[in-house]
N, C-alpha and C positions, 0 to 999 in steps of 0.2 A: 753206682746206685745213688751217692749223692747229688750227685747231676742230675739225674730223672727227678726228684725231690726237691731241688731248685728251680727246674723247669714249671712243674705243677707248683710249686709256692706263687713264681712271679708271675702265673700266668690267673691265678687266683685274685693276686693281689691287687692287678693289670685290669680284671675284668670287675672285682669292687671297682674300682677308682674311677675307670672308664663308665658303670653305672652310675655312683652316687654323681660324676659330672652332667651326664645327660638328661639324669633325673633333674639336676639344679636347674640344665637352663631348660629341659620343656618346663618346667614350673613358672619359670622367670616370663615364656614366651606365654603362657595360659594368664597369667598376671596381666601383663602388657596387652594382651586380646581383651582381656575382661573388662578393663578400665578404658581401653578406646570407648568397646559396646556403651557402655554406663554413659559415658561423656556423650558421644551421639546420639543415645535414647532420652537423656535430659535435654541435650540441645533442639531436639523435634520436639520435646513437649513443649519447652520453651517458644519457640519459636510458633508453634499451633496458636498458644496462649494469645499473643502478643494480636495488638487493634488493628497493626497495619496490614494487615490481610483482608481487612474489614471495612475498610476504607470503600465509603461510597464516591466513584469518579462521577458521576456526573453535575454533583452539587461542585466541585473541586474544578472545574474546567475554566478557564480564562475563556474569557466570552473577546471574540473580533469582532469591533462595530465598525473597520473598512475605515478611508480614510475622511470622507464625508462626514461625520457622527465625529470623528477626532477632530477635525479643524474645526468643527463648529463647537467644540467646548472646550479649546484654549483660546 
């Protein structure tokens, strides 16, 4: 009878332990997902914010005057 009573004690104790573990780490992994998300949703704000998206190319273009237009103005 004692034996049956040990079994359901350790098998009790076995299945706390085993929960409060799984509970710790999906907590630990919902943590670590949530702080990527945060990190990447401020990096695209960021990143939206910022001028060089805005950047007009055609004022920006080095202009070729060929090599006639160069020898004549050194």
């Amino acid at each position: 009878m004692t034996e049956i009573l040990y079994v359901i004690l350790g098998m009790l104790t076995g299945g706390i332990i085993v929960y409060i573990y799984l509970n710790k780490k999906v907590s630990d992994t919902v943590d670590i997902l949530t702080d990527s998300l945060v990190k990447n949703r401020l990096l695209k704000e960021e990143i939206g914010k910022s001028d060089k998206s805005k950047k007009n190319w055609k004022s920006s273009k080095k202009k070729y005057y060929g090599n006639k237009k160069r020898k004549s103005n050194s």
